[in-house]
Phi, psi and omega in degrees: 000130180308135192272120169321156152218176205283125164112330164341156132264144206223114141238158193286112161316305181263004186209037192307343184288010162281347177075191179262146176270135171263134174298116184267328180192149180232102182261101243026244211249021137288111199227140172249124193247142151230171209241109188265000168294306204272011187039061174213141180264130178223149180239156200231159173285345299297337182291329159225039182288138182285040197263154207206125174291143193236137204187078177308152136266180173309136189112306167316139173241149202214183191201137175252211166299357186267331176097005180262137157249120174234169177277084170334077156288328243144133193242144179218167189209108177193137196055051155101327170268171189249163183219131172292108199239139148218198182253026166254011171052135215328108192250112205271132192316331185279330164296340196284142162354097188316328207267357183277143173216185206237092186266306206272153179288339167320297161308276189331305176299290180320317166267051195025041197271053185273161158295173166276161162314304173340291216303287204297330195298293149344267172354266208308313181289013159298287170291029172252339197291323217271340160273002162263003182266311161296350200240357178285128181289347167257074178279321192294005201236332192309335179246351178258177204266057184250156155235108198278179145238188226262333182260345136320308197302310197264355168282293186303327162292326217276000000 
């Protein structure tokens, strides 16, 4: 993984509605971000920061604070940040729009934005528990707030 530097864009792997972060200062193995959609500053280890380098392609359509939107034609890089080029013209990575985010799963995968393994495993044993709970003939008792008894238990067998 690449070492921040100051003006960079960043987002949080565990907090992505913070939206992207501009890098304020990188100090060892300390990098300070602030996140200006939530007006907020946070500082990280970097070495186990949930941080995720932010970086378009060709293709993209990105936007900055200004409201110009554009299509990535050409990504160009210098002293570490990226600058943007398309033909409604040009937006330098420190400009771009606090609130963009990596919506499609494509993008997300592509800009390593994953889950832990843990994360997707869990999931699935949810939707596998909430489809044997739905396909089950006592379904009508799985959700309400009761406590049967023994004599409840034998109207419902019967």
């Amino acid at each position: 993984m690449h070492r921040p530097s100051a003006g960079q864009r960043w987002i949080s792997t565990s907090e992505p509605a913070l939206g992207l972060g501009i890098v304020k200062d990188v100090e060892g193995d300390i990098v300070t971000l602030r996140y200006p959609a939530v007006e907020e500053t946070r500082a990280y280890a970097f070495s186990s920061a949930p941080l995720v380098r932010v970086a378009f392609t060709s293709g993209d359509v990105i936007s900055d604070r200004s409201g110009l939107s554009i299509v990535v034609r050409d990504v160009t890089s210098e002293n570490g940040t990226f600058t943007y080029h398309g033909d409604a013209g040009t937006i330098a990575e420190t400009d771009l729009l606090d609130s963009l985010s990596f919506t499609r799963p494509d993008k997300r995968l592509l800009a390593c934005m994953v889950d832990h393994p843990r994360a997707f495993d869990q999931r699935l044993q949810a939707l596998e528990w909430n489809t044997r709970v739905r396909r089950s003939p006592a379904r009508g008792f799985t959700g309400a707030r009761i406590d049967l008894i023994p004599h409840q238990l034998a109207i419902v067998g019967e």
